[in-house]
C-alpha positions as CSV (number, residue, x, y, z in Angstrom):
1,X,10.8,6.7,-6.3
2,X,7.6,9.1,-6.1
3,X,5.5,6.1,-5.1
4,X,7.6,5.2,-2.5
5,X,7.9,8.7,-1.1
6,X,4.2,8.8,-1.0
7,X,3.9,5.9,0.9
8,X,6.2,7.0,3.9
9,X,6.3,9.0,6.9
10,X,9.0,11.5,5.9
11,X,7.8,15.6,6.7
12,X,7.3,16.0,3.1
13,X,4.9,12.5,2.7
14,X,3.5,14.1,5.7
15,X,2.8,17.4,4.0
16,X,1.5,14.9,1.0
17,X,-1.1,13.5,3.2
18,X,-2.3,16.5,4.9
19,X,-2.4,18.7,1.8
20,X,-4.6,15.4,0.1
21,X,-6.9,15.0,2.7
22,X,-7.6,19.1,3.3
23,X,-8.6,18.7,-0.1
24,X,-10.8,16.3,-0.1
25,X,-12.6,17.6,3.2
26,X,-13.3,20.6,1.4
27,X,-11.1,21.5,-1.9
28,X,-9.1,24.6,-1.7
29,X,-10.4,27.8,-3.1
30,X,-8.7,30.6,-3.6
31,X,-8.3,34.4,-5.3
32,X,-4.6,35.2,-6.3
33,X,-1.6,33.2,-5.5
34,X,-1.7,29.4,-4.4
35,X,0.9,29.9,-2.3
36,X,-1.1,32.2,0.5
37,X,-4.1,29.6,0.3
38,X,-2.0,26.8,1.3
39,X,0.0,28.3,4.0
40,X,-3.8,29.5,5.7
41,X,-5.2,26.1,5.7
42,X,-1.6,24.5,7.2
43,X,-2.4,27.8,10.1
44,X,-6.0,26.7,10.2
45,X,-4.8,23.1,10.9
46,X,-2.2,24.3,13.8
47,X,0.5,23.1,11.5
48,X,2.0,26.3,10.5
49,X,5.5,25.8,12.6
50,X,5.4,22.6,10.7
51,X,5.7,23.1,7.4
52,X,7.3,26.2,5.5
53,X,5.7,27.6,2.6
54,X,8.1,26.3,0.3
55,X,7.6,22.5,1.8
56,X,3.8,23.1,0.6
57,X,4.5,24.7,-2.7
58,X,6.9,21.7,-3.4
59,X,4.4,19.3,-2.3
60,X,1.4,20.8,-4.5
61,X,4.0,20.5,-7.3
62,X,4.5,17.1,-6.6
63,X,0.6,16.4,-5.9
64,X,0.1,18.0,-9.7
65,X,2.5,16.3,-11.1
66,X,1.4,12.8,-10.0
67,X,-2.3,13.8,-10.8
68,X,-3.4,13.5,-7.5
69,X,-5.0,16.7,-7.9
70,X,-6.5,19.2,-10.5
71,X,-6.9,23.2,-10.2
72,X,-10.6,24.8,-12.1
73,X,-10.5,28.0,-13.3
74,X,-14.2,28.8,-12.3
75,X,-16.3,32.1,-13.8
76,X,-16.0,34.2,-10.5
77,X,-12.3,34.6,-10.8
78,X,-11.6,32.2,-8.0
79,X,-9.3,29.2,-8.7
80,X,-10.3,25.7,-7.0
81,X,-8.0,23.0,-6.2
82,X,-10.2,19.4,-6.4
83,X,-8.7,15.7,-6.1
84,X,-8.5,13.8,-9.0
85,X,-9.8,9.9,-9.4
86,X,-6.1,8.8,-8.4
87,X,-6.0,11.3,-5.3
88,X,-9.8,10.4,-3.8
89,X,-8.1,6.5,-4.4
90,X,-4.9,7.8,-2.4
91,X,-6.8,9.3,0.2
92,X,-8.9,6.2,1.0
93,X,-5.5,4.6,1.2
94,X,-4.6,6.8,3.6
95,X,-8.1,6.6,5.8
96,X,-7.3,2.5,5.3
97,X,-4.3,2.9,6.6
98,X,-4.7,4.8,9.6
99,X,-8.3,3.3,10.7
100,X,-8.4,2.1,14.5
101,X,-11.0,1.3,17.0
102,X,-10.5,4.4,19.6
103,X,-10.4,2.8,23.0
104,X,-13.5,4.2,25.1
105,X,-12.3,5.7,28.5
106,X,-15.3,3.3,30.6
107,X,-16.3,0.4,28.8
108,X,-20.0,0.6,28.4
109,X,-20.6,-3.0,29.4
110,X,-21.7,-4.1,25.1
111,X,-20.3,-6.5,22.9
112,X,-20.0,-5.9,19.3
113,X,-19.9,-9.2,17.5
114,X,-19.1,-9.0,13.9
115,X,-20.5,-12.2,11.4
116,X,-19.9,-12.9,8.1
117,X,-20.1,-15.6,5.7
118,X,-18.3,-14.6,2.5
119,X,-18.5,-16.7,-0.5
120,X,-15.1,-18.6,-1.6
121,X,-16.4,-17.7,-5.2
122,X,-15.2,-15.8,-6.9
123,X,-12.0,-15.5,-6.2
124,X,-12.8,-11.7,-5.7
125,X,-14.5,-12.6,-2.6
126,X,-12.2,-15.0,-1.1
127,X,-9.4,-12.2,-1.2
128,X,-12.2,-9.9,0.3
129,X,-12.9,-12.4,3.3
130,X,-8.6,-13.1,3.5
131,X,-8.0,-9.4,3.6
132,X,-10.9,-8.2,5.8
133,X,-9.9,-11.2,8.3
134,X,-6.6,-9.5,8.3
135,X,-7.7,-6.1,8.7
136,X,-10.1,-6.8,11.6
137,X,-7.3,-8.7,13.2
138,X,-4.9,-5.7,13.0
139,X,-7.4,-3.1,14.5
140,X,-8.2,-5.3,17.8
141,X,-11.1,-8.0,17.3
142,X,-10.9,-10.7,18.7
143,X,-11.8,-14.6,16.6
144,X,-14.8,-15.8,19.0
145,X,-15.3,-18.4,16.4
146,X,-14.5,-19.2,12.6
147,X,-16.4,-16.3,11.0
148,X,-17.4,-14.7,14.8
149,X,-15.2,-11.7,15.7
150,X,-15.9,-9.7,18.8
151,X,-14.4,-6.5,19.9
152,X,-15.5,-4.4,23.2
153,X,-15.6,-1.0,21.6
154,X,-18.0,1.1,19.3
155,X,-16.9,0.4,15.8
156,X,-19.7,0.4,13.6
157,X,-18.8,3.1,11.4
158,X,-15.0,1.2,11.4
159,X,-16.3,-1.7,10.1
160,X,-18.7,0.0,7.5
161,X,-15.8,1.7,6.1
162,X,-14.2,-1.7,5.3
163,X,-16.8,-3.7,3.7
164,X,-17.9,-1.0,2.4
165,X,-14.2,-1.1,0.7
166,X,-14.2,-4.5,-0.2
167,X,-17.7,-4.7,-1.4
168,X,-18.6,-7.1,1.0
169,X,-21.5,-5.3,2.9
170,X,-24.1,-7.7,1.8
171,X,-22.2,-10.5,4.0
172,X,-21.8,-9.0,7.4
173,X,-23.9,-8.3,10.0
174,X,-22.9,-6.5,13.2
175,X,-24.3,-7.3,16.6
176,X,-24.3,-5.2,20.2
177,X,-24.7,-7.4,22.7
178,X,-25.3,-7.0,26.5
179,X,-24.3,-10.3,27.4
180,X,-22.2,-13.4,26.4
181,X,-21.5,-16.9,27.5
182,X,-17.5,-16.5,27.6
183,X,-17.7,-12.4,28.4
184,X,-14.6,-13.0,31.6
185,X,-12.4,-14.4,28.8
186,X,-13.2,-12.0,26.5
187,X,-12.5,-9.3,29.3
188,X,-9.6,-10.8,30.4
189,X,-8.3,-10.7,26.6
190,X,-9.1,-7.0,26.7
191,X,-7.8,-6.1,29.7
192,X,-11.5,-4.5,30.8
């Protein structure tokens, strides 16, 4: 029931996220009441109409209570709030979930051709090449050939973050091109 209200869209999932990724950008520290400390970074975020103090107070509770996060008592009186193992996992769910390619507003005329060859063996890597196939898919390449995907946008740090995430950095290499045999169908297939 808690897993599955993590992994939705409700408001309170919502709070979930933003309250798990505030944290990890930069912890929470704080002097006195938790309550106050939560409520500023929602205002700092422009989300203060959003949620209430109570919806954040609920939501740390459910954040401690699934061990997402842990709260220091540090020397200088201040109290810090820090993800745990399980929350810095959660929060690259989240960033895995939510990666796209952002669309430039004028194309800048490159190609960015992804390769890889990822073993078969072990079977580790075969689900790697299945599930980064997949992903690459999803977020708007385009199959030029068997292990050849190209996409028209910058996306180096995008396609980092996922072999990075399945391990598989050694076995990719990306390319910006200027120029390629088959560019009009490629254009025509993203609308540039």
């Amino acid at each position: 029931m808690a897993e599955d209200f993590l992994y939705s869209d409700g408001v309170g999932a919502t709070a979930t996220k933003f309250l798990l990724m505030a944290i990890a950008i930069g912890g929470i520290a704080f002097v006195g009441a938790l309550a106050p400390a939560l409520f500023s970074i929602a205002e700092g975020a422009g989300l203060r109409k959003k949620y209430s103090k109570k919806q954040l107070q609920n939501t740390f509770g459910l954040l401690k209570q699934r061990k997402l996060v842990e709260i220091i008592q540090e020397k200088n009186g201040k109290t810090k709030v820090i993800l745990t193992n399980t929350g810095e996992k959660r929060v690259k769910e989240f960033c895995f979930e939510e990666l796209r390619i952002q669309k430039a507003r004028k194309w800048d005329k490159k190609w960015r051709v992804l390769v890889y060859d990822i073993p078969t063996k072990p079977k580790v890597y075969n689900n790697a090449r299945e599930a980064l196939r997949a992903k690459i898919k999803e977020i708007g390449f385009v199959q030029l050939q068997k292990s050849v995907w190209v996409c028209p946008y910058e996306c180096e740090d995008e396609i980092l973050f996922l072999s990075e995430s399945y391990r598989v950095t050694k076995f990719i290499e990306i390319f910006t091109v200027d120029k390629m045999l088959h560019s009009e169908r490629l254009k025509s297939k993203f609308k540039l």
